[in-house]
C-alpha positions as CSV (number, residue, x, y, z in Angstrom):
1,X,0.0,0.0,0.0
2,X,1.6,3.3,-1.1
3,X,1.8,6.1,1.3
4,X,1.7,9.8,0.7
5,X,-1.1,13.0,0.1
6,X,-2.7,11.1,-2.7
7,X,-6.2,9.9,-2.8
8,X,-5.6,7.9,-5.6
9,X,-5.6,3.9,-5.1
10,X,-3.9,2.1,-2.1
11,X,-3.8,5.8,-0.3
12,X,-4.7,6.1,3.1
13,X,-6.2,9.6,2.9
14,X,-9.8,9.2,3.4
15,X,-11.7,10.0,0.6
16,X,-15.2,12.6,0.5
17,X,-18.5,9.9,0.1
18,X,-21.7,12.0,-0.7
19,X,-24.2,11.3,1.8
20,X,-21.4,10.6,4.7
21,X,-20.8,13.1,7.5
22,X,-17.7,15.3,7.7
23,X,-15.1,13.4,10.2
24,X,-11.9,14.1,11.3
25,X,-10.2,17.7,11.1
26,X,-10.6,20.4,13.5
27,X,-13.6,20.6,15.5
28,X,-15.9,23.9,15.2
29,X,-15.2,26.7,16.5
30,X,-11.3,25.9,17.1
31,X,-9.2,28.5,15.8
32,X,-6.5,27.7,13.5
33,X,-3.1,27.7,15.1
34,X,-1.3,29.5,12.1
35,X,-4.0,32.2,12.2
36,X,-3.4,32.9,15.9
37,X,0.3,33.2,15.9
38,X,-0.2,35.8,12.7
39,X,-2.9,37.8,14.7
40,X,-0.3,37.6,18.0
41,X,2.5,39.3,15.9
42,X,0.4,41.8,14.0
43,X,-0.9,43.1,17.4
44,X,2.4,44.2,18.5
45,X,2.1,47.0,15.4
46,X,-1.7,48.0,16.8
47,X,-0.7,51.1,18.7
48,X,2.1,52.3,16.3
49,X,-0.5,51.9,13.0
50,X,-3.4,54.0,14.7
51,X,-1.4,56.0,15.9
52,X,-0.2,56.6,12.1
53,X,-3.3,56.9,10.3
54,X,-4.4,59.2,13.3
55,X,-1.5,61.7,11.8
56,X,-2.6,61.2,8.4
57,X,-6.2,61.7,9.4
58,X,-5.2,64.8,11.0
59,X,-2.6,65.8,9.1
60,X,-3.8,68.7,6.8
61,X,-0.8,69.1,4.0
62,X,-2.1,65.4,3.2
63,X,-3.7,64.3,0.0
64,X,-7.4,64.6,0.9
65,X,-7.6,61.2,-0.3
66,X,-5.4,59.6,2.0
67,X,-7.0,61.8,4.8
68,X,-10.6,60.6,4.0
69,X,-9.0,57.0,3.7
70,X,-7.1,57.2,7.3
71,X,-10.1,58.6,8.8
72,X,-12.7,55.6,7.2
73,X,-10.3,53.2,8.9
74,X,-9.9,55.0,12.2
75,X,-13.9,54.9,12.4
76,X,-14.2,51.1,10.9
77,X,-11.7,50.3,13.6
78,X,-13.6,52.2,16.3
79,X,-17.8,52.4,15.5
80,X,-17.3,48.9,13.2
81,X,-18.5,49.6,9.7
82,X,-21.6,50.8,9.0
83,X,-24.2,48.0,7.7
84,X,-25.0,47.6,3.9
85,X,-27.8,47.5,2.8
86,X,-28.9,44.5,0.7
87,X,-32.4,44.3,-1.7
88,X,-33.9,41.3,-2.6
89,X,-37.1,40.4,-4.4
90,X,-38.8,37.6,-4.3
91,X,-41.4,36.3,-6.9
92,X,-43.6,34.0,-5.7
93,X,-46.7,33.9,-7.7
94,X,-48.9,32.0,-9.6
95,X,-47.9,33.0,-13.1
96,X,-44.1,31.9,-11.9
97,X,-44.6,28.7,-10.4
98,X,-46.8,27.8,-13.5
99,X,-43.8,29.2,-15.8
100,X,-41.8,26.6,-13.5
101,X,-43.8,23.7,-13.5
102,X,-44.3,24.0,-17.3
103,X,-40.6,24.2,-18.4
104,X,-40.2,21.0,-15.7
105,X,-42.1,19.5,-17.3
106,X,-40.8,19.8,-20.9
107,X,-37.5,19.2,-19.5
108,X,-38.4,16.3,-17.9
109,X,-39.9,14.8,-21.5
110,X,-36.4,16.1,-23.6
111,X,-34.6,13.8,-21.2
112,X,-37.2,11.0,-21.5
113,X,-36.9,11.9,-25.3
114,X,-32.9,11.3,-24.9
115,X,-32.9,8.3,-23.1
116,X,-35.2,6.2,-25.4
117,X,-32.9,7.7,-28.4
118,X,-29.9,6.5,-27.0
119,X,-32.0,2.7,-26.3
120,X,-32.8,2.7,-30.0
121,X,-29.2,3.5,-30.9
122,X,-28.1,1.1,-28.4
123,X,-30.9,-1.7,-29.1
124,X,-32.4,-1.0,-32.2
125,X,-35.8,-0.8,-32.8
């Protein structure tokens, strides 16, 4: 039996079934290790980076771009950012489901359609 990252045959990596629960792996809710040790380094920078886009914020011989930009972060970091705002319509109505059910339907009879074509191909008449 071959070893290695494969999943091809005689691997031991467990391959995905359909229909099969996830197993193995980290369990939810457990933050990743590599992840942690990122965030733990970039908050040593914290104060020093707020502290900057605070100047640039302030900072009136700035580009009024970078000034808006410094300021946007400030207040994401602070007041989180603001919540968008997100439409959706949804059509359920008679006229739609019948549009559905009707091109079910002839869907349904192409693939009948297809399957007895490829019988006779297969069979003959």
């Amino acid at each position: 039996m071959s070893e290695g990252k494969g999943n091809g045959e005689g691997s031991k990596v467990a391959q995905f079934k359909a229909g099969k629960p996830k197993t193995g792996g980290r369990q939810q809710g457990t933050p990743n290790k590599h992840r942690a040790s990122v965030r733990e380094i970039a908050a040593q920078y914290v104060d020093d980076v707020l502290d900057v886009l605070a100047r640039i914020a302030a900072d009136e011989t700035a580009p009024a771009a970078a000034r808006v930009a410094a300021a946007r972060e400030l207040l994401d970091r602070c007041e989180g950012k603001p919540a968008q705002r997100i439409e959706q319509v949804v059509s359920d109505t008679a006229a739609s489901n019948k549009y559905n059910d009707i091109a079910t339907k002839i869907r349904l009879e192409q693939l009948a359609l297809e399957e007895e074509r490829k019988f006779y191909e297969k069979y003959g008449r």
